[in-house]
VOLO-613194 format. One record per residue (C-alpha): x, y, z; residue in three letters; residue number from 1. Coordinates in nm, 2 decimals, padded with zeros to 4 digits. Each point is the difference from the previous one (the first is absolute). Last residue first. Layout:
<recs>
> X / Y / Z / ALA / NUM
...
</recs>
This chain:
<recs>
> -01.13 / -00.18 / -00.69 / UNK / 426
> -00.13 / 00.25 / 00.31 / UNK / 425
> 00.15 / 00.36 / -00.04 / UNK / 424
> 00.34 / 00.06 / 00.19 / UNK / 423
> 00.26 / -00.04 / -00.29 / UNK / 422
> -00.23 / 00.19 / -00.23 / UNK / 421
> 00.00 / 00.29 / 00.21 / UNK / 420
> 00.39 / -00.06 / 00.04 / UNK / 419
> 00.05 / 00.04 / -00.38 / UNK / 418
> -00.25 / 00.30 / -00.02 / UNK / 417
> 00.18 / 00.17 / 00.27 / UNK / 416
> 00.34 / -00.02 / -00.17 / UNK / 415
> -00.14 / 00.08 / -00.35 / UNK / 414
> -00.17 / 00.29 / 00.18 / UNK / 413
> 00.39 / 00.09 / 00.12 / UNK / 412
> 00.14 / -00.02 / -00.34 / UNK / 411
> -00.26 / 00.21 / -00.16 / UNK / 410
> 00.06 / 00.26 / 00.27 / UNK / 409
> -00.12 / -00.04 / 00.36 / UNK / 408
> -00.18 / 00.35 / 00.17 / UNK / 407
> 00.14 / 00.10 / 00.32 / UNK / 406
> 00.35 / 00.15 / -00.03 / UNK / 405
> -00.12 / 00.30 / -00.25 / UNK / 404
> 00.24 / -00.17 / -00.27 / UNK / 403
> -00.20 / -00.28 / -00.17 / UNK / 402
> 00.27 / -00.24 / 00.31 / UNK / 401
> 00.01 / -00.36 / -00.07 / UNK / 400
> 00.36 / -00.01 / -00.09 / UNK / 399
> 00.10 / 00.29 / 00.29 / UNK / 398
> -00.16 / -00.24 / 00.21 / UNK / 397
> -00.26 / 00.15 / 00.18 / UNK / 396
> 00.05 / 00.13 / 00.36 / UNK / 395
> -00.04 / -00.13 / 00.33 / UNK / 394
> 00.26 / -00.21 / -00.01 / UNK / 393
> 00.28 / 00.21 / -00.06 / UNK / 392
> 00.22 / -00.04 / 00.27 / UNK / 391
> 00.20 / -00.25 / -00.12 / UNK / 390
> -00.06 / -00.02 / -00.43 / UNK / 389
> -00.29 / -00.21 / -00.13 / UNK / 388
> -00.22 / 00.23 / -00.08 / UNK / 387
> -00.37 / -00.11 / 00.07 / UNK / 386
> -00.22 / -00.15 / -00.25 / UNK / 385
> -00.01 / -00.39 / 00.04 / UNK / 384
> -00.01 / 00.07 / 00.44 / UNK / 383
> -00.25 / 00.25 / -00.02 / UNK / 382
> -00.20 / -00.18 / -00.25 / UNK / 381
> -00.02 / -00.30 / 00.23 / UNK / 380
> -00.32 / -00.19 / -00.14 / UNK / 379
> -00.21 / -00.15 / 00.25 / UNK / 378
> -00.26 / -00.32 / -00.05 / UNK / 377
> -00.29 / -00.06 / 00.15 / UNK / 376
> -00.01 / 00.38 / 00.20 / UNK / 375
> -00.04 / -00.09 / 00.37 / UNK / 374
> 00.29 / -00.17 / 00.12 / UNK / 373
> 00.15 / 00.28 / 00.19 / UNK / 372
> 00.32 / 00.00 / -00.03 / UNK / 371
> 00.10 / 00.16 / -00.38 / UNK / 370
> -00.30 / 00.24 / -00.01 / UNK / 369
> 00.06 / 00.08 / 00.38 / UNK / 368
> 00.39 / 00.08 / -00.04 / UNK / 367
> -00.11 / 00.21 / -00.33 / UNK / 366
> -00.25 / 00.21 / 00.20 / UNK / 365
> 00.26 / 00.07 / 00.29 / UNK / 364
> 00.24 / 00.10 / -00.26 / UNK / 363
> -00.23 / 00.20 / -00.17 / UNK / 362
> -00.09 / 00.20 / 00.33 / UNK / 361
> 00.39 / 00.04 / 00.06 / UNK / 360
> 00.06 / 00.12 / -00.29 / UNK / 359
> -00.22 / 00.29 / 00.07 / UNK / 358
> 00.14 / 00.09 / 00.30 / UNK / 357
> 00.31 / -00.01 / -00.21 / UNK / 356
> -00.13 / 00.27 / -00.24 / UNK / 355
> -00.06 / -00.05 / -00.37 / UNK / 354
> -00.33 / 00.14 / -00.15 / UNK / 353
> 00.10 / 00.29 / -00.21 / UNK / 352
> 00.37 / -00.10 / 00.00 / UNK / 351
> -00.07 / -00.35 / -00.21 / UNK / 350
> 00.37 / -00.18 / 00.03 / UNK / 349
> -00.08 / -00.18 / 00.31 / UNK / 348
> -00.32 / -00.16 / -00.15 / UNK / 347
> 00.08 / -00.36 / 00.00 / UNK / 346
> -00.27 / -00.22 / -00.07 / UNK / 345
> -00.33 / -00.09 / 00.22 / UNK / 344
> -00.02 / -00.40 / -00.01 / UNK / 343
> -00.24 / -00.17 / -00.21 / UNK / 342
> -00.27 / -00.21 / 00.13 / UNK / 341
> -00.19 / -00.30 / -00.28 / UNK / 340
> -00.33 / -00.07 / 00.16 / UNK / 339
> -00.22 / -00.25 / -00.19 / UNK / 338
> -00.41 / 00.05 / 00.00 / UNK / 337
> -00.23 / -00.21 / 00.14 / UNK / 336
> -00.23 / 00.25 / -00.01 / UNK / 335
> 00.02 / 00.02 / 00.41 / UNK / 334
> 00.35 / -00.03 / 00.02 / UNK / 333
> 00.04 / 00.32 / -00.27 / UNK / 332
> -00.21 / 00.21 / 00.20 / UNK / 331
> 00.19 / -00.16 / 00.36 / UNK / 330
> 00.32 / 00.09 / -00.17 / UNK / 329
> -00.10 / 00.39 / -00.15 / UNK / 328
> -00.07 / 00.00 / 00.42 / UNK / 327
> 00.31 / -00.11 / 00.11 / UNK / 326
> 00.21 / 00.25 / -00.23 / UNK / 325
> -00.20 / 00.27 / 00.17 / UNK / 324
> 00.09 / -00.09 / 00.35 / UNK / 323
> 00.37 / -00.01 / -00.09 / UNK / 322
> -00.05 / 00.34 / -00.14 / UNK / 321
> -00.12 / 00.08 / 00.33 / UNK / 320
> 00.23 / -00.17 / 00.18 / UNK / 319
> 00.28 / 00.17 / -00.16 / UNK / 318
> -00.07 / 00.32 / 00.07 / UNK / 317
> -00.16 / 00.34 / -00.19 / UNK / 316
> 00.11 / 00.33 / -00.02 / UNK / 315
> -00.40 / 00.12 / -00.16 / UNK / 314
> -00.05 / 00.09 / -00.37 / UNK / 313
> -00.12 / 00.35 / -00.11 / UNK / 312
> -00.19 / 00.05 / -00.33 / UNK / 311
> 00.13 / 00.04 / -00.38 / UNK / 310
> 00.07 / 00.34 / -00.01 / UNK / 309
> 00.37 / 00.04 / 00.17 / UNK / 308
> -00.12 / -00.09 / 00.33 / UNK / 307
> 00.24 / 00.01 / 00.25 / UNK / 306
> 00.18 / -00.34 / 00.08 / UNK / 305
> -00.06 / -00.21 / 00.29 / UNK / 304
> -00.05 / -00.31 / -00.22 / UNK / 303
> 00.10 / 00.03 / -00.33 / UNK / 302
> 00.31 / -00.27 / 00.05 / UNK / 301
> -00.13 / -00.28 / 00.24 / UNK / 300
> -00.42 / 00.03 / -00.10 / UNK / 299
> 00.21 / 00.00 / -00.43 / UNK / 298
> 00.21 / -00.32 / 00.10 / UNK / 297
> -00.32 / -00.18 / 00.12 / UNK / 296
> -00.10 / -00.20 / -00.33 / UNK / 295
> 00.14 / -00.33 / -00.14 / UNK / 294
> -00.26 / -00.25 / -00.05 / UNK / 293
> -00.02 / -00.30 / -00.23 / UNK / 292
> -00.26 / -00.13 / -00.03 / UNK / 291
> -00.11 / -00.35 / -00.12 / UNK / 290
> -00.23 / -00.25 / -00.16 / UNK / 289
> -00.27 / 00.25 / -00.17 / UNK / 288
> -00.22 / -00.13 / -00.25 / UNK / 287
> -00.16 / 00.35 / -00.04 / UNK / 286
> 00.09 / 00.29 / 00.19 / UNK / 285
> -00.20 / 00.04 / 00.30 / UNK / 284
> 00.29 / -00.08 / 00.20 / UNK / 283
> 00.23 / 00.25 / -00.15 / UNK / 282
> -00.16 / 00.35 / -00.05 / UNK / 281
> -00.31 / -00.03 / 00.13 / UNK / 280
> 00.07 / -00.15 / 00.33 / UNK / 279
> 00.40 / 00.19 / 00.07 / UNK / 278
> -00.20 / 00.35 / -00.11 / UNK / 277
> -00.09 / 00.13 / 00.39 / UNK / 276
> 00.31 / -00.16 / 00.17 / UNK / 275
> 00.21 / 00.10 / -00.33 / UNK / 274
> -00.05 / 00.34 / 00.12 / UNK / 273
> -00.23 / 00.22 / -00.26 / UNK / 272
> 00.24 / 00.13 / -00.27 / UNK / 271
> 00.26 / 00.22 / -00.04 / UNK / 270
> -00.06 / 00.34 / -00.11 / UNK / 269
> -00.28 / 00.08 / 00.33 / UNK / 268
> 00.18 / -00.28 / 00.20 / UNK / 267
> -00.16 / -00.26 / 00.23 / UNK / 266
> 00.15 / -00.16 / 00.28 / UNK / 265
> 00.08 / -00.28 / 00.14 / UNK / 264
> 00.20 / -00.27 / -00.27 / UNK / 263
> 00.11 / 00.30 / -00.24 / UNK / 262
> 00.02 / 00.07 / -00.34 / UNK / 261
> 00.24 / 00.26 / -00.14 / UNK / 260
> -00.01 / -00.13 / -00.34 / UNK / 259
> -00.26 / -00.30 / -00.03 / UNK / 258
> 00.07 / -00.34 / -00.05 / UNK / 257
> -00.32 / -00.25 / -00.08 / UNK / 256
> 00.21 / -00.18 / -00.33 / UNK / 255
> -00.17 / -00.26 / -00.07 / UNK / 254
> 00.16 / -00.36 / -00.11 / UNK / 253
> -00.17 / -00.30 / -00.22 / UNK / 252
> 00.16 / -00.32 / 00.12 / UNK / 251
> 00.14 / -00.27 / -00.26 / UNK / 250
> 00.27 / -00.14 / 00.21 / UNK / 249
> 00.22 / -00.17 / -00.24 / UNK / 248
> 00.29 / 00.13 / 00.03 / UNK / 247
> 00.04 / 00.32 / -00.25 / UNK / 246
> -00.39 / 00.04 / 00.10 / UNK / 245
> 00.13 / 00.09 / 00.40 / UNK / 244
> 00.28 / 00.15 / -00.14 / UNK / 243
> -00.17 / 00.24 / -00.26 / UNK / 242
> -00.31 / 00.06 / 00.25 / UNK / 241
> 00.30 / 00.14 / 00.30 / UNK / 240
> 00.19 / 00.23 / -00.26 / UNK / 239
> -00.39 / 00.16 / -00.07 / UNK / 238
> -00.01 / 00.03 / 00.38 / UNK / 237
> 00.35 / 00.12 / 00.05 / UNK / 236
> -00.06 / 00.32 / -00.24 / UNK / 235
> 00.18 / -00.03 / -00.31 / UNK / 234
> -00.30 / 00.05 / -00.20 / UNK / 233
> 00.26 / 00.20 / -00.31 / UNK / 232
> -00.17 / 00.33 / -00.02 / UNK / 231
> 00.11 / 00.16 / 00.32 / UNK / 230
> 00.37 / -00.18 / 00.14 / UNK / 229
> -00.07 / -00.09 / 00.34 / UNK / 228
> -00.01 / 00.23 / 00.31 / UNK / 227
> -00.34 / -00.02 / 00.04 / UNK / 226
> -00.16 / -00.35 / -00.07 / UNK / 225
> -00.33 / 00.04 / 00.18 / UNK / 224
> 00.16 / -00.27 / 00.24 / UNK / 223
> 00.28 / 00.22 / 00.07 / UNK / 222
> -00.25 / 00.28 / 00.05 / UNK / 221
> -00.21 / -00.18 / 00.23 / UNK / 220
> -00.13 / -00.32 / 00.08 / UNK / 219
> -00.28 / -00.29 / -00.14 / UNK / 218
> 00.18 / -00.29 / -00.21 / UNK / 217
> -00.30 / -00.19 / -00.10 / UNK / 216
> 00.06 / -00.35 / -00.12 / UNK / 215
> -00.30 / -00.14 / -00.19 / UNK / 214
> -00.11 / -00.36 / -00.10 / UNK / 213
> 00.20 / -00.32 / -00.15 / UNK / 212
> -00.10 / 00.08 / -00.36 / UNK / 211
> -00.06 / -00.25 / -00.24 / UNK / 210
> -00.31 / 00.07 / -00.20 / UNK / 209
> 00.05 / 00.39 / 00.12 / UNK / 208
> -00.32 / 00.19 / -00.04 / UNK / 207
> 00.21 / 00.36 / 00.04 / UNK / 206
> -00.07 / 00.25 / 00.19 / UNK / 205
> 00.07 / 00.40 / -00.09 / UNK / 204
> 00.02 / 00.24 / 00.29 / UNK / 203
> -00.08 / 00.34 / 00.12 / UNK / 202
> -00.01 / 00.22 / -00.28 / UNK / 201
> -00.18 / 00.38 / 00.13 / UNK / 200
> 00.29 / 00.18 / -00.06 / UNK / 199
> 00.37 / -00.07 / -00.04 / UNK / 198
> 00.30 / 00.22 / 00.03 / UNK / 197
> 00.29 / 00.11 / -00.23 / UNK / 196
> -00.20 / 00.19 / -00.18 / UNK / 195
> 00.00 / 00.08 / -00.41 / UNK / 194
> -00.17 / 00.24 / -00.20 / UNK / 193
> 00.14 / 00.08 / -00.41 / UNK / 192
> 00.08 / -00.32 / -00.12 / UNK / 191
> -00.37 / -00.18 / 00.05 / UNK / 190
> -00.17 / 00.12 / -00.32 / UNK / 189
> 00.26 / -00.18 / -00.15 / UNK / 188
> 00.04 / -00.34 / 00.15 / UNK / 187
> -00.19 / -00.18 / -00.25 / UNK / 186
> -00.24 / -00.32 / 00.09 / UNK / 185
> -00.32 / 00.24 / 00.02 / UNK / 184
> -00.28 / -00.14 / 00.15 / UNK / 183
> -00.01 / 00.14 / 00.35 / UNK / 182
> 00.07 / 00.36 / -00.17 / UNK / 181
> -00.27 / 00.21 / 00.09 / UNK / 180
> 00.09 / 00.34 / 00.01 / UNK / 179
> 00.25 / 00.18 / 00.14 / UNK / 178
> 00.33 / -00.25 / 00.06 / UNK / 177
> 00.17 / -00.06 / 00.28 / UNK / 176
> 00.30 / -00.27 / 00.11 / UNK / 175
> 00.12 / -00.18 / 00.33 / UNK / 174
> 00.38 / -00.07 / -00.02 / UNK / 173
> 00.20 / -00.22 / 00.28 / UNK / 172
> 00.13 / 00.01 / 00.31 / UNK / 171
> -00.36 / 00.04 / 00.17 / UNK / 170
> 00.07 / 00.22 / 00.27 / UNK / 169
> -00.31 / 00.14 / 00.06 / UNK / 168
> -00.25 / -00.26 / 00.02 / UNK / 167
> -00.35 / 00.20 / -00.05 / UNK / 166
> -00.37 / 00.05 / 00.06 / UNK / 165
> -00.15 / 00.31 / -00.19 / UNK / 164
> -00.11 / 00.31 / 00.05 / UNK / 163
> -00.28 / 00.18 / -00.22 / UNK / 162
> -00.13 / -00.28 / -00.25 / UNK / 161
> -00.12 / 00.25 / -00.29 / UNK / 160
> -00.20 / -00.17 / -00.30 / UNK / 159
> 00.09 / -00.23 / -00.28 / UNK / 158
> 00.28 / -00.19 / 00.20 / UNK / 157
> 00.16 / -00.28 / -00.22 / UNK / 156
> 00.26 / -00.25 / 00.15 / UNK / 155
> 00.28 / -00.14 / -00.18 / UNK / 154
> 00.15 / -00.30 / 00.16 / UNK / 153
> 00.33 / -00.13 / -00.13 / UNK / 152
> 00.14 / -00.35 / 00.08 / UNK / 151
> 00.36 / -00.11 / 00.07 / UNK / 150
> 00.12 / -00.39 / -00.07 / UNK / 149
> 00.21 / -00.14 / 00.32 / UNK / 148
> -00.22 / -00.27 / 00.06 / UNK / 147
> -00.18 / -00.08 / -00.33 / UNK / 146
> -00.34 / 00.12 / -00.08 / UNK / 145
> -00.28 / -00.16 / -00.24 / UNK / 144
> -00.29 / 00.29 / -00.02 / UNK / 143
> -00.36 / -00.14 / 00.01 / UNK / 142
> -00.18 / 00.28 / 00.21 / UNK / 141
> -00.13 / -00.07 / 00.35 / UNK / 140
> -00.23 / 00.27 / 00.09 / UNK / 139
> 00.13 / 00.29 / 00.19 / UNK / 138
> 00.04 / 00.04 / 00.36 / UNK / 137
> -00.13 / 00.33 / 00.17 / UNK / 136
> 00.11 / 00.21 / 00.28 / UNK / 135
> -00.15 / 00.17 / 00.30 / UNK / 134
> 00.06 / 00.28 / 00.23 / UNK / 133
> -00.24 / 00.25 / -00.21 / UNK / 132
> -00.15 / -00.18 / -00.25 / UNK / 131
> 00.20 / -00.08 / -00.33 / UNK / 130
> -00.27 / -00.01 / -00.27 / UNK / 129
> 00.00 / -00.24 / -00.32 / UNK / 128
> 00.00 / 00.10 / -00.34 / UNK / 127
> 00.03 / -00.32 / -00.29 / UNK / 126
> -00.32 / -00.22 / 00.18 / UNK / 125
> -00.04 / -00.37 / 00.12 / UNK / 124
> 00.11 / 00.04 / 00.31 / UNK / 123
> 00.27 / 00.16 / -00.06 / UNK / 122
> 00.18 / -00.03 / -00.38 / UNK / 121
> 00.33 / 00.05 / -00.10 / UNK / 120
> 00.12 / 00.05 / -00.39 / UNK / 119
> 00.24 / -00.22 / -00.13 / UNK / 118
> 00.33 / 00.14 / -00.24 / UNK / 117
> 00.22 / -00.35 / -00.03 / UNK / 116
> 00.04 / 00.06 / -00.41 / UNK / 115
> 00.07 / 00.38 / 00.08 / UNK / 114
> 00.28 / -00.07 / 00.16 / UNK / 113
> 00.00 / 00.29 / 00.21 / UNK / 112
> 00.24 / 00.31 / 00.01 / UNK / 111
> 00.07 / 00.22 / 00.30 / UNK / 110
> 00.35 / -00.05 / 00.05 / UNK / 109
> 00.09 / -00.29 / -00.24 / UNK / 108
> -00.22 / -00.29 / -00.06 / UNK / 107
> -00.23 / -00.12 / 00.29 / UNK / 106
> -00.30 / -00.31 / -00.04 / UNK / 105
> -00.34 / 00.18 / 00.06 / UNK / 104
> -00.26 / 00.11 / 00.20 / UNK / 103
> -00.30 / 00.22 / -00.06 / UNK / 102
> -00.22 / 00.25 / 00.23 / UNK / 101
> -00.31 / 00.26 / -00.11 / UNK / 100
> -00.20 / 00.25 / 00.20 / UNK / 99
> 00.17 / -00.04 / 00.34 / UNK / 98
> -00.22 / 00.23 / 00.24 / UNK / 97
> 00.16 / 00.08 / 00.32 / UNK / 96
> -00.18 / 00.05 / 00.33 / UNK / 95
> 00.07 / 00.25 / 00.19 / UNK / 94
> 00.28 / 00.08 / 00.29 / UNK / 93
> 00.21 / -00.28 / -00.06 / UNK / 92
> 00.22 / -00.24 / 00.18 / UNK / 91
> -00.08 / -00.37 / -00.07 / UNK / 90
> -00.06 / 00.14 / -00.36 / UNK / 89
> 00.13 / -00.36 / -00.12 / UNK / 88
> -00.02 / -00.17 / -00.30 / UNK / 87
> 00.09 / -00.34 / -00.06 / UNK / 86
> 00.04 / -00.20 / -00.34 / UNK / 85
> -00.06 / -00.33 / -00.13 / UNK / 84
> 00.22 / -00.27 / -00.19 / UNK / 83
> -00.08 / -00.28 / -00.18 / UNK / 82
> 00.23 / -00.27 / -00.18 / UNK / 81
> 00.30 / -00.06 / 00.28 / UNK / 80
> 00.36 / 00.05 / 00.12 / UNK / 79
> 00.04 / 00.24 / 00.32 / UNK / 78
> 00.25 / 00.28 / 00.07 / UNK / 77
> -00.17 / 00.29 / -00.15 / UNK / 76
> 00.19 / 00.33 / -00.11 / UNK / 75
> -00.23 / 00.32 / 00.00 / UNK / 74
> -00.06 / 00.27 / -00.27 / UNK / 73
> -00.20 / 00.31 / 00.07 / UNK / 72
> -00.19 / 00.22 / -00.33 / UNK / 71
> -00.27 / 00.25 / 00.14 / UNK / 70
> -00.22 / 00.11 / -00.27 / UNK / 69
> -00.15 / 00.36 / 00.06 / UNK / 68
> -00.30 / 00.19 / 00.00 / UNK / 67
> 00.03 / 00.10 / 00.32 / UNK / 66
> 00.24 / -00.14 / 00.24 / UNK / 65
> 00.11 / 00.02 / 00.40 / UNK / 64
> 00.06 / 00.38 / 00.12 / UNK / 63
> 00.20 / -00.10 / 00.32 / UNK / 62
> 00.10 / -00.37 / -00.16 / UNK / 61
> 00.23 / 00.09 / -00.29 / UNK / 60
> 00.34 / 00.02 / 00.16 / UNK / 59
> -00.01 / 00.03 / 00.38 / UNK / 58
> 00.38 / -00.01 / 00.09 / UNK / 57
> 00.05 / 00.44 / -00.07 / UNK / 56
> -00.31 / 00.06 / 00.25 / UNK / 55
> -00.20 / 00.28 / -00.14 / UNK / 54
> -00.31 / -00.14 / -00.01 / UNK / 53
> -00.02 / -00.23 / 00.30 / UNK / 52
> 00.10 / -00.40 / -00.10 / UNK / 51
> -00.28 / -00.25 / -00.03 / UNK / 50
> -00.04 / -00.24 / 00.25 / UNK / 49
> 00.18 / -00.30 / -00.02 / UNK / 48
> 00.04 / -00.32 / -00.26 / UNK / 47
> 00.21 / -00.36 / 00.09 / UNK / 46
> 00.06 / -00.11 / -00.36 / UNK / 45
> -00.05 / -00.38 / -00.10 / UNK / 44
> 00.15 / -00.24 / -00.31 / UNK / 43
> -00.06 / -00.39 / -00.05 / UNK / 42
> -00.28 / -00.05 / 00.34 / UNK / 41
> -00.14 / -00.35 / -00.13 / UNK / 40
> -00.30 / -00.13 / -00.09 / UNK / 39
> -00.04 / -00.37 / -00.10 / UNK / 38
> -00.01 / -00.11 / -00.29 / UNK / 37
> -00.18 / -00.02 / -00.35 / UNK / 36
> -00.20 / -00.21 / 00.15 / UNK / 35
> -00.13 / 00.22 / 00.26 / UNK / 34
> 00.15 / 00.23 / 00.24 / UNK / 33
> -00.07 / -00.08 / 00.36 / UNK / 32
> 00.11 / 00.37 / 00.09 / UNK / 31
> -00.36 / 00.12 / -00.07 / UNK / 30
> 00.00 / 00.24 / 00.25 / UNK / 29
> 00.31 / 00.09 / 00.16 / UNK / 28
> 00.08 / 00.34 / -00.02 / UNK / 27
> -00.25 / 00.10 / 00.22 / UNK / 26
> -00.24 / 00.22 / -00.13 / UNK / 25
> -00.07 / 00.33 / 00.24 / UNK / 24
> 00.24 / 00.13 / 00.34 / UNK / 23
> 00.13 / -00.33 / 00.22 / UNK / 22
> 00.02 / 00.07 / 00.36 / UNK / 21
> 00.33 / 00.16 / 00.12 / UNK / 20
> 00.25 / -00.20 / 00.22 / UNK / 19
> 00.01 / -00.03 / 00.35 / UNK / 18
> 00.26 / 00.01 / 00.23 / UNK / 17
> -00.01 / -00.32 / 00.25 / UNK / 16
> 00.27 / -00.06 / 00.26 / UNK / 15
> 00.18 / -00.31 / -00.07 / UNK / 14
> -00.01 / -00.32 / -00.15 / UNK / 13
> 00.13 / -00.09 / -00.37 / UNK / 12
> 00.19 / -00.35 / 00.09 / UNK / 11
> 00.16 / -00.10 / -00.36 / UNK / 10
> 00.25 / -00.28 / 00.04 / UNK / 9
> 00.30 / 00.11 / -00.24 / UNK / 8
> 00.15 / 00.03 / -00.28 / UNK / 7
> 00.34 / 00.21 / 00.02 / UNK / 6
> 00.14 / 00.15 / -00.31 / UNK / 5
> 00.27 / 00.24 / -00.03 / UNK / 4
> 00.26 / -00.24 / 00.05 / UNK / 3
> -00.09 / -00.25 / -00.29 / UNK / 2
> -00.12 / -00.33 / 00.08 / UNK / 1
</recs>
């Protein structure tokens, strides 16, 4: 067994925090699949409130779209003949009115093949209505996808949809067009506006014939994928669906990071705490098997600090992140649901949250996460990513390092998707 993985005997017990109820539609209706397959979570986006005009990070969701084609292209990790589509407007403050919707195989940038160009029905009709709060699932449509093949979504919105539900640091290109455009394979109409954000696309599942179920790596930033190359789906979750297919381990994997995130506390640019989101987001997923969770660096490092525009977070200690890990356990324990711990990594090198008081907390959090028992399996990122030169422990390894001393580089999500794949179940 490798070093930075330690099964163990799960015991989740301890002081209950509770977790939010579930908001509208479950994600896991239907998740029987049929015999085409059964359904499985190939590509997901964890979405949050729309940014306040003004703020630089916010993209296109203060004013939303009018008139408009919205053009968003998303890498699955399942093999199989159907597909659907998720919308989400989890966040909004009036329903949304999608007028038209298609789906198709990606060529370059915003381009289609216009051979693979299908149009997406709900419940029977082209236009659909996102309610406040809710989402909707589209009809299965006949669409043979690979693992590792991208798919482009182009969304039509005849009428005004105010502000929208977003993921903000997408990593990759979301295009706009005026007009509709949802049937149009060329890229042209789309040069002009791009985002680096998504909006409104929450997942795509895939009936997978021989699929082996979900894995849901839920976290922050470094799960979100910042800190890799843009452009290239470097982040350790896609790295993790390649080595789990690469060896036979046909598992669709979501991505349920969010930038900023924290386990306790909610953030006004970063998301609601992964206590409130950890049911929606990863165990209502379809055909989930396992989470992995790694989430508490941003309670350690925000908290205490003024608020710069996005909310205040309290100093908090190690039990009470300890107490939130335990009850993301007892969710999972109670859906039968895998556990997969990671570690906190090094943050030494990160001046705007680094203190020693604050490297104590982690290392208090890391000593449970390894001891304890209570996560199925843990994964010591810590351990795999710190530099390995005396002293410098609590740092990343200058190999590892993107540069800001707390986001891995494509070399360090290659790390963590290596040991991620280690510690899942064979």
């Amino acid at each position: 067994m490798r070093p930075w993985i330690r099964r163990t005997a799960a015991a989740a017990s301890g002081a209950a925090l509770a977790l939010a109820p579930p908001v509208t539609a479950p994600w896991a209706e239907a998740t029987r699949g049929d015999a085409a397959g059964r359904w499985t979570g190939a590509w997901g986006a964890s979405l949050q409130r729309p940014a306040d005009p003004g703020e630089p990070w916010g993209g296109w969701s203060p004013q939303g779209f009018a008139d408009q084609s919205l053009r968003q292209v998303a890498r699955v990790t399942a093999t199989g003949p159907r597909i659907r589509v998720r919308l989400s407007h989890r966040y909004g403050a009036q329903p949304v009115r999608l007028a038209r919707a298609t789906v198709a195989a990606s060529a370059r940038g915003a381009a289609v093949r216009p051979d693979t160009l299908r149009e997406l029905w709900f419940s029977g009709e082209r236009e659909t209505v996102l309610p406040i709060g809710a989402e909707r699932l589209s009809e299965p449509v006949h669409l043979p996808v690979r693992a590792g093949e991208k798919l482009t979504v182009t969304f039509y919105f005849a009428t005004a949809t105010g502000p929208v539900s977003y993921h903000m640091d997408a990593l990759t290109t979301s295009y706009r067009a005026e007009g509709d455009r949802t049937g149009h394979a060329s890229a042209d109409a789309f040069e002009t506006a791009t985002s680096p954000s998504l909006y409104l696309l929450a997942g795509i599942e895939v009936a997978a014939r021989h699929g082996r179920g979900t894995v849901v790596a839920f976290g922050d930033s470094i799960t979100d994928g910042y800190g890799s190359t843009p452009g290239t789906d470097r982040r350790y979750p896609d790295r993790l669906a390649d080595r789990l297919h690469a060896g036979g381990r046909a598992f669709g994997v979501v991505n349920a990071g969010l930038s900023g995130n924290r386990l306790l506390t909610d953030s006004g640019c970063f998301g609601e705490r992964g206590l409130a989101r950890f049911r929606h987001e990863a165990l209502d997923r379809p055909g989930v098997r396992s989470v992995v969770v790694l989430l508490g660096i941003n309670d350690i490092g925000a908290g205490g600090q003024p608020d710069f525009g996005c909310g205040t977070a309290p100093d908090v200690t190690a039990d009470r992140l300890i107490e939130g890990h335990r009850a993301l356990i007892r969710a999972a324990k109670r859906r039968g649901v895998t556990t997969v711990g990671a570690t906190l990594t090094p943050f030494e090198g990160y001046a705007f949250y680094y203190t020693p008081e604050k490297e104590r907390v982690r290392d208090e959090v890391n000593r449970w996460l390894r001891t304890s028992g209570a996560y199925d399996t843990v994964v010591d990122l810590d351990r795999l990513l710190a530099d390995p030169r005396p002293g410098r422990g609590d740092a990343l390894a200058p190999g590892y390092d993107s540069g800001d001393g707390i986001h891995p580089n494509d070399a360090g999500m290659d790390a963590v998707a290596e040991a991620v794949a280690d510690a899942l179940p064979r």
